[in-house]
Backbone as a ProteinNet text record, in pm:
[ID]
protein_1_A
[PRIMARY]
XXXXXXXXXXXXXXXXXXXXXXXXXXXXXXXXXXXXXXXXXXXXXXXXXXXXXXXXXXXXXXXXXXXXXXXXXXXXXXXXXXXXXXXXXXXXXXXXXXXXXXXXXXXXXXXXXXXXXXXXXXXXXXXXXXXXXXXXXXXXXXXXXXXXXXXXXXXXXXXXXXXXXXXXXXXXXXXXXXXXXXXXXXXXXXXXXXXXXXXXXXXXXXXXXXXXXXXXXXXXXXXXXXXXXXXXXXXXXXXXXXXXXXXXXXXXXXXXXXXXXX
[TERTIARY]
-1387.7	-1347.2	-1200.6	-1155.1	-1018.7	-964.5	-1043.6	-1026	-1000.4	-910.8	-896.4	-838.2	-765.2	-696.3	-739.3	-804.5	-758	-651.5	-588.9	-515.4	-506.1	-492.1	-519.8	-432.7	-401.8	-304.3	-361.1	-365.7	-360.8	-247.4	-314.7	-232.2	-308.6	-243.6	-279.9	-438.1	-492.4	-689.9	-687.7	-819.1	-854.8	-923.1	-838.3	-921.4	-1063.9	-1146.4	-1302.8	-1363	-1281.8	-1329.5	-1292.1	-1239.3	-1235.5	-1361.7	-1400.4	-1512.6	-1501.3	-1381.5	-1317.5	-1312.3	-1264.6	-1223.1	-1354.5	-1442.8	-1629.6	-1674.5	-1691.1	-1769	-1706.5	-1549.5	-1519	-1477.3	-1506.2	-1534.8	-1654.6	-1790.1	-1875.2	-1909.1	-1811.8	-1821.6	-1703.2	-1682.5	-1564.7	-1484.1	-1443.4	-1270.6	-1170.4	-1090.6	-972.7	-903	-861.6	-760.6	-623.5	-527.9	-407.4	-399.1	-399.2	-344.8	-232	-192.5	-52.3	-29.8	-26.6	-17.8	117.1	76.8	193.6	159.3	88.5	103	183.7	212.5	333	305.5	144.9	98.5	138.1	119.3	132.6	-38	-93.5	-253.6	-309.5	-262.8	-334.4	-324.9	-146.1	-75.3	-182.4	-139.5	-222.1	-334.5	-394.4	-582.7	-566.2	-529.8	-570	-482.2	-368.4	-375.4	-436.1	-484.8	-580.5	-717.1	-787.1	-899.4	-921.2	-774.5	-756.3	-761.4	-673.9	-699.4	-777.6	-896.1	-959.1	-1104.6	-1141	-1136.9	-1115.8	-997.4	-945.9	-868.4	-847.1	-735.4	-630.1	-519.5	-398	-302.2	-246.5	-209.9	-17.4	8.2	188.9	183.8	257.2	265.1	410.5	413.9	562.9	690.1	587.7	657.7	724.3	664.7	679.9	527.7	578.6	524.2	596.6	628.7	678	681.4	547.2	486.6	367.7	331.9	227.2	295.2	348.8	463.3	544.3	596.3	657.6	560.1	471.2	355.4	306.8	277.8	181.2	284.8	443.9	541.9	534.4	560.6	556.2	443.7	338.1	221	223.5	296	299	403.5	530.8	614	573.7	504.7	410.6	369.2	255.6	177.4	301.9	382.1	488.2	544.4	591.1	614.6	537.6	372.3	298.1	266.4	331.2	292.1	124.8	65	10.3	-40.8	-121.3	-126.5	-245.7	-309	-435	-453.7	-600.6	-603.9	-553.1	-567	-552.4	-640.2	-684.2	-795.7	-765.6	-657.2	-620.8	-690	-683.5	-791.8	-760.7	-783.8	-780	-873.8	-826.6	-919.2	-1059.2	-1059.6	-1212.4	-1310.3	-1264.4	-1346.6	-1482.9	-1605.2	-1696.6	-1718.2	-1746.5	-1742.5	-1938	-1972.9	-2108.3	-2107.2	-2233	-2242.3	-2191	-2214.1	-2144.4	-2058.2	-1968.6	-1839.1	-1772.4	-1752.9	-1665	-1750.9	-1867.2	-1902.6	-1891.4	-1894.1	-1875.7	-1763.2	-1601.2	-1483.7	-1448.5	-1503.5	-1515.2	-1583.2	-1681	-1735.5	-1658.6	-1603.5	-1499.2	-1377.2	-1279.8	-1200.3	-1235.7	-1382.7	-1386.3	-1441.8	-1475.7	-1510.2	-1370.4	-1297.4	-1205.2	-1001.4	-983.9	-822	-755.2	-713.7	-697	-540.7	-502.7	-360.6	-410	-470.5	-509.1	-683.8	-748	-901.4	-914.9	-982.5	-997	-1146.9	-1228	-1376.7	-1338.1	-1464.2	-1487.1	-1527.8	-1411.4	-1406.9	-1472.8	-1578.8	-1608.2	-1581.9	-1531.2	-1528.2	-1642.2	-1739.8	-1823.9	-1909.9	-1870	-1960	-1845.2	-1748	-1614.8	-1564.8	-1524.3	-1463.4	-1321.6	-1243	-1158.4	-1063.8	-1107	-1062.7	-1111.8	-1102.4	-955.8	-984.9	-829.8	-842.6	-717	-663.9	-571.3	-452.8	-329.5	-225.7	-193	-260.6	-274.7	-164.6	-76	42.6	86.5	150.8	226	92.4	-19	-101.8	-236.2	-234.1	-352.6	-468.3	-523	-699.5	-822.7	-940.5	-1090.8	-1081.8	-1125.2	-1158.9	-1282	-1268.3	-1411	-1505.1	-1424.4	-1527.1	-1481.9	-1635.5	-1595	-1596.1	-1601.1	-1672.2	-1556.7	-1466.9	-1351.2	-1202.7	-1145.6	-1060.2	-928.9	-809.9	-671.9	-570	-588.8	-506.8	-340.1	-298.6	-168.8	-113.1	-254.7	-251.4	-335	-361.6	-512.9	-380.6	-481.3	-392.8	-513	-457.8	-573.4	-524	-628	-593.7	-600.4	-513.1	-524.7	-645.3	-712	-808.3	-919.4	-956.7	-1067.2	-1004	-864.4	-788.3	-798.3	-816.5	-783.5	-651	-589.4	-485.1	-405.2	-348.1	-314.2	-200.9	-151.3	-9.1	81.1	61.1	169.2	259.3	155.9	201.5	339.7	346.6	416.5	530.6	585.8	685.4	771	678.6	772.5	716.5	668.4	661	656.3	656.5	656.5	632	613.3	546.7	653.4	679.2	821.4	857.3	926.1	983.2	1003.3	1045.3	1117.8	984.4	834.6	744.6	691.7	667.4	576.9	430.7	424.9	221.1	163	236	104	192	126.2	106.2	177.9	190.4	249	131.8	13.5	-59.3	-76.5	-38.3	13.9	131.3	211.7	357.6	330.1	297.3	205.6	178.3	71.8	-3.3	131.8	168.4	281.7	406.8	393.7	536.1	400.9	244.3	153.4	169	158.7	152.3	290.9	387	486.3	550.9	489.2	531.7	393.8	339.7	234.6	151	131.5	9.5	-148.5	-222.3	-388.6	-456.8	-524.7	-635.8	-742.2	-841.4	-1025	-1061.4	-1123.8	-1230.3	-1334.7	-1403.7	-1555.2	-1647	-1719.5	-1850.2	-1931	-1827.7	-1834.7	-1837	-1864.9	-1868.7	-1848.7	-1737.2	-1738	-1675.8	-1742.8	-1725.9	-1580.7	-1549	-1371.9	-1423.2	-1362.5	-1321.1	-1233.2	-1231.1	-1156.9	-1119.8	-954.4	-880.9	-853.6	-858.8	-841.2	-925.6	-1078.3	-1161.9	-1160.6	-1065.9	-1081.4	-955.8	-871.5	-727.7	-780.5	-716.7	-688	-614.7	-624.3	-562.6	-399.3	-382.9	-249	-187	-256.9	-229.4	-183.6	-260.9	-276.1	-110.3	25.9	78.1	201.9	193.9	253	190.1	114.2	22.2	113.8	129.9	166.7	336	388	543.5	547.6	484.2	497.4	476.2	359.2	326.3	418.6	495	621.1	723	756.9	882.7	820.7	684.5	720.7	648.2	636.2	610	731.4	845.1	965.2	1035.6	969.7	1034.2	942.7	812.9	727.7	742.9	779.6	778.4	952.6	1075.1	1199.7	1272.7	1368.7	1421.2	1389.6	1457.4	1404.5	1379.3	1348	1295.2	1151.7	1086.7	930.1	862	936.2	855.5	885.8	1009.5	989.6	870.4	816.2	713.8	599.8	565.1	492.5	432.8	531.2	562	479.9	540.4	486.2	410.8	315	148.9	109	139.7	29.4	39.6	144.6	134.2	77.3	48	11.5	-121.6	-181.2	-307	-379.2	-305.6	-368.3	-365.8	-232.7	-273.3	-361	-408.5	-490.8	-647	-631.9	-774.4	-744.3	-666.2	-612.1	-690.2	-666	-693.8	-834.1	-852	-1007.3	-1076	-1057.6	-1119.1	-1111.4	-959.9	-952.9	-891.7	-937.6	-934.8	-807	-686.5	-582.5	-458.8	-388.6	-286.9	-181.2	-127.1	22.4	-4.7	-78.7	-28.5	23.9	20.1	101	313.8	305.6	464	492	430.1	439	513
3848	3784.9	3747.6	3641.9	3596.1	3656.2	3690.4	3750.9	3857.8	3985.1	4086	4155.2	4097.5	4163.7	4109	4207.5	4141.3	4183.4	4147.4	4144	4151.1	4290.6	4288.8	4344.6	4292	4360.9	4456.6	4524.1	4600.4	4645.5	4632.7	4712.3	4757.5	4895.4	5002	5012.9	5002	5013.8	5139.2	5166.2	5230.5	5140.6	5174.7	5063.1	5059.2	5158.8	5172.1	5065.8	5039.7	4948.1	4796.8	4774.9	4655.3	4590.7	4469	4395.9	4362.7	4305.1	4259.3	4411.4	4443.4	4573.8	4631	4665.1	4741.7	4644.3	4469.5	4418.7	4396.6	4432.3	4395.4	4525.2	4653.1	4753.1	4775.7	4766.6	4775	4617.2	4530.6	4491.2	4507.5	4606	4662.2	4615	4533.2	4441.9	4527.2	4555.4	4636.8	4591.7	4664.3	4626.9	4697	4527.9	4638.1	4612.6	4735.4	4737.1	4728.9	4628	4652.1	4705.4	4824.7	4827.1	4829.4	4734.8	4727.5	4837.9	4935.3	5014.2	5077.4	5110.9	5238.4	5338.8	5373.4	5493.4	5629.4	5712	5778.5	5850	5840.2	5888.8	5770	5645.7	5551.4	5575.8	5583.4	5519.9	5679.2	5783.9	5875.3	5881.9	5817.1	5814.1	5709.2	5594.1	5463.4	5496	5564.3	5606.3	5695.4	5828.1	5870.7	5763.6	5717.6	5633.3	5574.6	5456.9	5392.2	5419	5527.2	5695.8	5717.3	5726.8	5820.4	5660.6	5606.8	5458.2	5367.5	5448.8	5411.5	5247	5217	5137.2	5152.5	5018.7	5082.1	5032.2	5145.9	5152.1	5127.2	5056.8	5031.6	5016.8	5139.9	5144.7	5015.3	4972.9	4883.1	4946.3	5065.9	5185.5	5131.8	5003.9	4921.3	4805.5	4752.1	4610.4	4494.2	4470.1	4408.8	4275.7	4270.1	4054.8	4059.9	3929.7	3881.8	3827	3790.9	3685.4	3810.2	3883.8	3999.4	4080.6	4122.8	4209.4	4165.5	4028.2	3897.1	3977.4	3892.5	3851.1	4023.2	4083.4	4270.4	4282.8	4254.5	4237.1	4143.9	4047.9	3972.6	3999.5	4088.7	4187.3	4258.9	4309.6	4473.6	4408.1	4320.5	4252.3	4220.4	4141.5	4078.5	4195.1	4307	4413.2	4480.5	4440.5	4521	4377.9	4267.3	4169.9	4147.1	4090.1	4094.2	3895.8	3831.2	3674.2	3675.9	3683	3643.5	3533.4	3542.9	3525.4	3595.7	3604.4	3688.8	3634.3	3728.2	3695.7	3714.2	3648.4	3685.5	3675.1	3782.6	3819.2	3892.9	3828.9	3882.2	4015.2	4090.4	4241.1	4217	4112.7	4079.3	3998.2	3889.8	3809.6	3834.1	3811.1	3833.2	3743.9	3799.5	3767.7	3725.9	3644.9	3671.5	3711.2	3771.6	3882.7	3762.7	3671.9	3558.6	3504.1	3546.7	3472.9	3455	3616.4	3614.7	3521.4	3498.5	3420.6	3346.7	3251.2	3093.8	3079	3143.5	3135.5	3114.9	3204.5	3238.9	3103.9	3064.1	2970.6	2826.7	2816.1	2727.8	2702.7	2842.7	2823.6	2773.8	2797.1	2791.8	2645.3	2577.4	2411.4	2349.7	2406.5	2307.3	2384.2	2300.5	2355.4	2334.3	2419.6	2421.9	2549.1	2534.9	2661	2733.5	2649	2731	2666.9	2770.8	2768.2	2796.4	2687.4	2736.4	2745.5	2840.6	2844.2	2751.3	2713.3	2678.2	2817.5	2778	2924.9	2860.4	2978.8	2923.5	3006.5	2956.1	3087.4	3048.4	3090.8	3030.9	2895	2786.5	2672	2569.2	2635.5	2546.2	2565.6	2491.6	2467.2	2518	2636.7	2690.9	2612.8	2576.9	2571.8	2559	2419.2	2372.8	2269.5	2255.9	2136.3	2058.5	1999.9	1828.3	1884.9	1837	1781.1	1700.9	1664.7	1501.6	1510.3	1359.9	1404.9	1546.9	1627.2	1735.2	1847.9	1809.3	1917.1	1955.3	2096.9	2137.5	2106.4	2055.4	1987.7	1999	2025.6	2007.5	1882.2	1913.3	1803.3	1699.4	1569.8	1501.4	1490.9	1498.4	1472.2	1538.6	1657.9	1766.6	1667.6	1553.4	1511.4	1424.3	1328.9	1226.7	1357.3	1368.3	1495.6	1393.4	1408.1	1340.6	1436.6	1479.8	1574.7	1569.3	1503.1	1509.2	1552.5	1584.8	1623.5	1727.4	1813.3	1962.2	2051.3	2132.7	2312.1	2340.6	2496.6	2596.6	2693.1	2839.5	2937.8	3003	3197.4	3229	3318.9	3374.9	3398.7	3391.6	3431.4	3371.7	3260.9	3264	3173.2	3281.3	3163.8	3217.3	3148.5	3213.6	3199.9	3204.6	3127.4	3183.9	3221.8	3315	3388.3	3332.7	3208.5	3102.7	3048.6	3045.1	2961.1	2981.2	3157.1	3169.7	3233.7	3182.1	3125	3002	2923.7	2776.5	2820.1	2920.8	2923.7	3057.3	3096.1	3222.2	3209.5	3284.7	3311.5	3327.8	3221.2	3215.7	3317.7	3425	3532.9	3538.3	3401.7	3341.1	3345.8	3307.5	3334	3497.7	3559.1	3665.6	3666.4	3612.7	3616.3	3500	3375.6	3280.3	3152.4	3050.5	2933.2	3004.7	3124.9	3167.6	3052.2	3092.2	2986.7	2909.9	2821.2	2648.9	2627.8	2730.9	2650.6	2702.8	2767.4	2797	2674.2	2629.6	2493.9	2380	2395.8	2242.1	2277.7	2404	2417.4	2325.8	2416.4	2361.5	2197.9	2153.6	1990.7	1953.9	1997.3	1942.8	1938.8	2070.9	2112.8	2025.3	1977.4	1899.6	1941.3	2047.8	2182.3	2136.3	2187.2	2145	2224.2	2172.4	2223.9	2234.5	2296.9	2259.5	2373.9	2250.6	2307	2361.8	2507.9	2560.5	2572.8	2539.3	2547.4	2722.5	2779.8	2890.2	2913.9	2955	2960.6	3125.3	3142.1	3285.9	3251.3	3375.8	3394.6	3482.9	3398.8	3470.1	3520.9	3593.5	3636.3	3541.8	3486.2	3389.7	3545	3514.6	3660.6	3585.1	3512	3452.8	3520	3515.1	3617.6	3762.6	3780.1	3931.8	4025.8	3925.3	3946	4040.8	4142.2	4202.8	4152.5	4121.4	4089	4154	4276.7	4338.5	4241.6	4213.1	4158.3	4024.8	3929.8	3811.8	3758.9	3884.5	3802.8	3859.4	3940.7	3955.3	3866.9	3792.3	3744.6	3548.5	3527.4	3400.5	3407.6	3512.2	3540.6	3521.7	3545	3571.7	3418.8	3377.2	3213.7	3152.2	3140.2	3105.1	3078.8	3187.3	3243.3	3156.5	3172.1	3124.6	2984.9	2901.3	2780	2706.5	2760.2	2706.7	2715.7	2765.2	2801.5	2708	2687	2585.7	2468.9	2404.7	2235.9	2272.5	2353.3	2341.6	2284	2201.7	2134.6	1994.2	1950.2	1862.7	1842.1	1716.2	1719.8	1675.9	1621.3	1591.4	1734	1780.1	1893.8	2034.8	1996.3	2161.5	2074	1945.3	1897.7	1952.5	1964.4	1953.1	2148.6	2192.7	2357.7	2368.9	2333.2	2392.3	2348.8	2176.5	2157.9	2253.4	2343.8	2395.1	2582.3	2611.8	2709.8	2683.7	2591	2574.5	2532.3	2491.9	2514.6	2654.6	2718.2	2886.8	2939.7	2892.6	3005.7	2937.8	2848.9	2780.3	2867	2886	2936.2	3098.8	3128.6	3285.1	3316.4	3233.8	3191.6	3176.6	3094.4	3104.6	3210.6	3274.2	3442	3517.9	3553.6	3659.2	3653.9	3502.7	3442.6	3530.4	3514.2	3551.1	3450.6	3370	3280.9	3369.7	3464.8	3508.6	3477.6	3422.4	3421.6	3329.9	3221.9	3096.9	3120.3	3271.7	3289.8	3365	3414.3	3484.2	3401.2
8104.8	7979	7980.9	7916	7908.5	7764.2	7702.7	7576.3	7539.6	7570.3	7633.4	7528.6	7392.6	7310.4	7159.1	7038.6	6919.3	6838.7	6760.6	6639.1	6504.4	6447.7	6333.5	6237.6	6121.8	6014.3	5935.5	5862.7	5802	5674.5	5556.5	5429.8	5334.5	5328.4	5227.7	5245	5349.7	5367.2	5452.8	5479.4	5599.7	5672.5	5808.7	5912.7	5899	5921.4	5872.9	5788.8	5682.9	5562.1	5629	5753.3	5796.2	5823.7	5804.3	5836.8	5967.8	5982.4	6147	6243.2	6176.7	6297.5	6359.3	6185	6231.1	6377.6	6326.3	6465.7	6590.7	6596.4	6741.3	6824.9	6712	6773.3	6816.6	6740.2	6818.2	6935.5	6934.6	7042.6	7110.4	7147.4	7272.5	7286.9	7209.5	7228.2	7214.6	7290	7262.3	7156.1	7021.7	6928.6	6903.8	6884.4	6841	6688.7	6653.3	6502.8	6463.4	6389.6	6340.9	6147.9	6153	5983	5909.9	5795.8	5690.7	5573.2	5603.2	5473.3	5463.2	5340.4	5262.9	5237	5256.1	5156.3	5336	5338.1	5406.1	5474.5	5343.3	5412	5467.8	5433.2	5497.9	5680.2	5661.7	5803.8	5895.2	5837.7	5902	5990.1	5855.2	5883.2	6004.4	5992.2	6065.4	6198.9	6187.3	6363.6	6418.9	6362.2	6373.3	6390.9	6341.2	6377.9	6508.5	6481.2	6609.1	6756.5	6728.3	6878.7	6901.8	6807.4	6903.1	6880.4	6857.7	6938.7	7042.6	7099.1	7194.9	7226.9	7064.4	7048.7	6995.5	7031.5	6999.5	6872.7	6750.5	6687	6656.4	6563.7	6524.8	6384.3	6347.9	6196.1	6206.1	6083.4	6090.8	5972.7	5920.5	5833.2	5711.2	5715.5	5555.2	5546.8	5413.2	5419.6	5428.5	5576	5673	5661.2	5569.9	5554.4	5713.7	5671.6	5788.1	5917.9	5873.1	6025.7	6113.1	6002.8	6125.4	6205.3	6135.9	6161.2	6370.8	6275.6	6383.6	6491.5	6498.9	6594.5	6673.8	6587.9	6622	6738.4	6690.7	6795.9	6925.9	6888.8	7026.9	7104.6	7041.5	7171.7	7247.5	7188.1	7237.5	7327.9	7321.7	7425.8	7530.1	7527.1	7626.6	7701.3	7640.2	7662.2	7805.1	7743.4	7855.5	7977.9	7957.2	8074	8026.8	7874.2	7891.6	7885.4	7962.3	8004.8	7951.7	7879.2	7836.2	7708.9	7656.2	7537.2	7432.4	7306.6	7190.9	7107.6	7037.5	6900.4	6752.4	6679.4	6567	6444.5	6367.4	6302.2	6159.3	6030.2	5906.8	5871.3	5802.9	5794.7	5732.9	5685.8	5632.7	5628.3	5754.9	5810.6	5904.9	5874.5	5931.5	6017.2	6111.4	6281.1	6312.1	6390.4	6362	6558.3	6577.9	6729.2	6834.7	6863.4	6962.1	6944.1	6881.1	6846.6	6985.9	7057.7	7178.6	7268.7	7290.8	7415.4	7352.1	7197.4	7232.5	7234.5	7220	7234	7390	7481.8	7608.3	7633.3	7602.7	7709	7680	7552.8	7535.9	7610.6	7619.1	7680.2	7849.6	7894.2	8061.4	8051	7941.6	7932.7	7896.6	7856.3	7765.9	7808.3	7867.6	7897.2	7762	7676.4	7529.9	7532.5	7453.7	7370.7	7309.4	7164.9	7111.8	7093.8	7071.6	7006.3	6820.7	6766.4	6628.5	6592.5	6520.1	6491.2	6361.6	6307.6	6160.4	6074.2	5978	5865.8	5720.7	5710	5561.3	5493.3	5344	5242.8	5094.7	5071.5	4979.2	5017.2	4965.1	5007.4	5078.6	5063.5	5136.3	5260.3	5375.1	5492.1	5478.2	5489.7	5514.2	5632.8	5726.9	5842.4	5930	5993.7	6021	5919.4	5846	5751.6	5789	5742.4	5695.7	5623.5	5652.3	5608.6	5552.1	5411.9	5355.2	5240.8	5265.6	5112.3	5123.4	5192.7	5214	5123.9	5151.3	5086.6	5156.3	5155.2	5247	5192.2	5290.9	5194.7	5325	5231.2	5307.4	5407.3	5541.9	5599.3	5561.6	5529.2	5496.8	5595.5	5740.1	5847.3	5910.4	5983.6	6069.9	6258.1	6218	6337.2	6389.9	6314	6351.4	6287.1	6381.5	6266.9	6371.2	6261.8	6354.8	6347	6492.1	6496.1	6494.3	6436	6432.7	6269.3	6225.6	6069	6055.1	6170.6	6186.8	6115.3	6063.6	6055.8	6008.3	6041.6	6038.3	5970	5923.4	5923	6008.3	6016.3	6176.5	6205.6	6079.8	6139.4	6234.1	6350.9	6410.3	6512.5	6472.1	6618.4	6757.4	6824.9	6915.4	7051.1	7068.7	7141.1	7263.7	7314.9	7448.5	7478.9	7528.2	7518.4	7554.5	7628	7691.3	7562.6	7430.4	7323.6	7253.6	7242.3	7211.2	7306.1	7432.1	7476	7423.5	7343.3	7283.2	7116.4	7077.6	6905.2	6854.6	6782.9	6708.6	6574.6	6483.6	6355.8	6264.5	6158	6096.1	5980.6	6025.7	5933	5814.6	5823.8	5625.6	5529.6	5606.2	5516.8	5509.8	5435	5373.8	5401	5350.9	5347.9	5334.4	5228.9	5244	5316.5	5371.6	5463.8	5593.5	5621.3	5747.4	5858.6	5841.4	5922.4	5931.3	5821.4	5827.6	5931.6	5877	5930	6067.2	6142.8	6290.8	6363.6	6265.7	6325.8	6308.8	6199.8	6243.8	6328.6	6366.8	6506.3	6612	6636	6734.5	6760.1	6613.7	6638.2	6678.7	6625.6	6696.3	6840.1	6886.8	7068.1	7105.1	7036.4	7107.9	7184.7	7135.8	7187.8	7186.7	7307	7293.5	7198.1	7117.5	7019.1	7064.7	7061.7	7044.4	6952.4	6925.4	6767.1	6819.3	6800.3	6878.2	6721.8	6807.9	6686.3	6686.9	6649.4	6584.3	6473.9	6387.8	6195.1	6189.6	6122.6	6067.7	5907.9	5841	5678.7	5626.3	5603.4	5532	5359.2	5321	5176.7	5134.9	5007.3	4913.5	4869.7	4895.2	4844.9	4697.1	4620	4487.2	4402.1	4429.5	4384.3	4417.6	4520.4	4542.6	4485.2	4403.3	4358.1	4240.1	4182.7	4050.5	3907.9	3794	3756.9	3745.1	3790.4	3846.8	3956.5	4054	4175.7	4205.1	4077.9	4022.8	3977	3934.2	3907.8	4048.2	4108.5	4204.7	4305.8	4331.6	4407	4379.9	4291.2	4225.4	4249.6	4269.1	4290.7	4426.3	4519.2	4670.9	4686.4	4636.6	4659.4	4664.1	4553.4	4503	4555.7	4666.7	4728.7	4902.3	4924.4	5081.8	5072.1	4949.4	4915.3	4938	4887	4872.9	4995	5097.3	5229.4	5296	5294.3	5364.2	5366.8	5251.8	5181.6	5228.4	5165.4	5166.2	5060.8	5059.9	4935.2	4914.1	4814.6	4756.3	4661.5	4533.1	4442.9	4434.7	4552.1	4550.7	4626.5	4678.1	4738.8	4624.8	4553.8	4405.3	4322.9	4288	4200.7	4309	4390.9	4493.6	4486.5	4498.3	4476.2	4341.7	4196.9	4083	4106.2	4127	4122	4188.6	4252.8	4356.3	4298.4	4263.4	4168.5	4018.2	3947.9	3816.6	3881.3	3997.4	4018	4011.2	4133.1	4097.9	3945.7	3881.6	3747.8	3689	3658.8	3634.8	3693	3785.8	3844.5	3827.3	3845.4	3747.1	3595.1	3544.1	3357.2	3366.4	3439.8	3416.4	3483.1	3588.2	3607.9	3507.1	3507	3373.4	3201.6	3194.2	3059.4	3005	3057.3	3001.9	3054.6	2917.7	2949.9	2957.8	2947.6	2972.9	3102.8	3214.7	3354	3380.1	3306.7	3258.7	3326.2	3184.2	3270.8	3350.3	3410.8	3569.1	3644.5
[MASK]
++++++++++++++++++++++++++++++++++++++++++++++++++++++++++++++++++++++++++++++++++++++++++++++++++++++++++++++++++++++++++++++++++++++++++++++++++++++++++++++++++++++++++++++++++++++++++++++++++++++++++++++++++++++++++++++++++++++++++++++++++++++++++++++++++++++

């Protein structure tokens, strides 16, 4: 297998309760864990778990964000000389049992950087989608796609360690479009794509939000929106449409407008 390592974050869970972690443990993929939790029984339990699993565990002894976490993980690897693939992977994406051979038989058809599956979340195409008007959108056609406008999410990517010699995972973001802005360093080093006709099922974390979570959730948006788009006055209009979209879809979950001033 060229596929030799996955990647996974972790916060405030027990690895156990991972969806990702359950199937690529019982399919023998070695994992490194990287956790951002704070709680202390978590960090416990989940290196404990991981051990005796016989994969390998890095607390980051905070909540670190996603981009450091990622980058944290791909030292380690460099660290150990390691040249392979990588399999990056959200804690709750369901994997279906052939994922690794159609990734595998992709990479030995197709000289590619990176590999992306098709992600669904509900009745919608997650990924890989479009760059249209500085806004992430559904692809209309899974079949003509122009790649000089692809991004993805990173779940279910898969990767080759060469990549990040010319890119890395940008610090300034926290948690959300970290995997956008990924794909547009990709398009810009002019990196190979292939799309595999793999389908795995993501969680819409929108529905899986709390209304606690909902307005810390809209603050973070906030903060690495303004770091993604940058300055400007069409890209801060660009920023609030896309935050007054979520609260918008906030309001209508939990039929409460104070999220309005969050």
């Amino acid at each position: 297998m060229k596929i030799k390592k996955g990647i996974i974050v972790l916060y405030n869970q027990r690895v156990e309760f991972s969806s990702s972690y359950r199937k690529f443990r019982s399919l023998n993929l070695p994992l490194l864990v990287i956790d951002n939790s704070t709680e202390s029984e978590y960090i416990e339990h989940n290196k404990r778990i991981t051990s005796e699993d016989g994969n390998t565990y890095c607390s980051m002894g905070e909540n670190a964000g996603l981009s450091k976490a990622y980058n944290h993980a791909i030292e380690i690897l460099k660290e150990q000389s390691y040249e392979d693939y990588i399999l990056m992977m959200d804690d709750d994406t369901d994997f279906p049992e052939d994922f690794l051979e159609a990734m595998e038989k992709a990479i030995e058809e197709h000289s590619a950087d990176i590999y992306l599956p098709i992600v669904q979340a509900e009745n919608h195409i997650l990924s890989p989608c479009q760059i249209e008007n500085d806004r992430i959108r559904e692809l209309e056609d899974q079949k003509h796609i122009d790649f000089s406008k692809l991004s993805a999410i990173n779940s279910g990517m898969v990767i080759s360690m060469r990549v990040f010699d010319k890119i890395h995972y940008n610090e300034a973001l926290f948690l959300d479009y970290v995997d956008h802005d990924f794909m547009r360093q990709v398009r810009n080093k002019n990196l190979k794509i292939c799309i595999v006709n793999a389908v795995v099922h993501q969680s819409f974390s929108l529905w899986a939000d709390t209304k606690e979570k909902a307005s810390w959730r809209i603050q973070t948006l906030k903060k690495d929106l303004n770091v993604f788009y940058g300055k400007g006055l069409k890209n801060w209009w660009l920023v609030q449409m896309i935050i007054m979209k979520r609260k918008l879809r906030y309001i209508a979950r939990f039929k409460d407008i104070s999220i309005l001033w969050k």
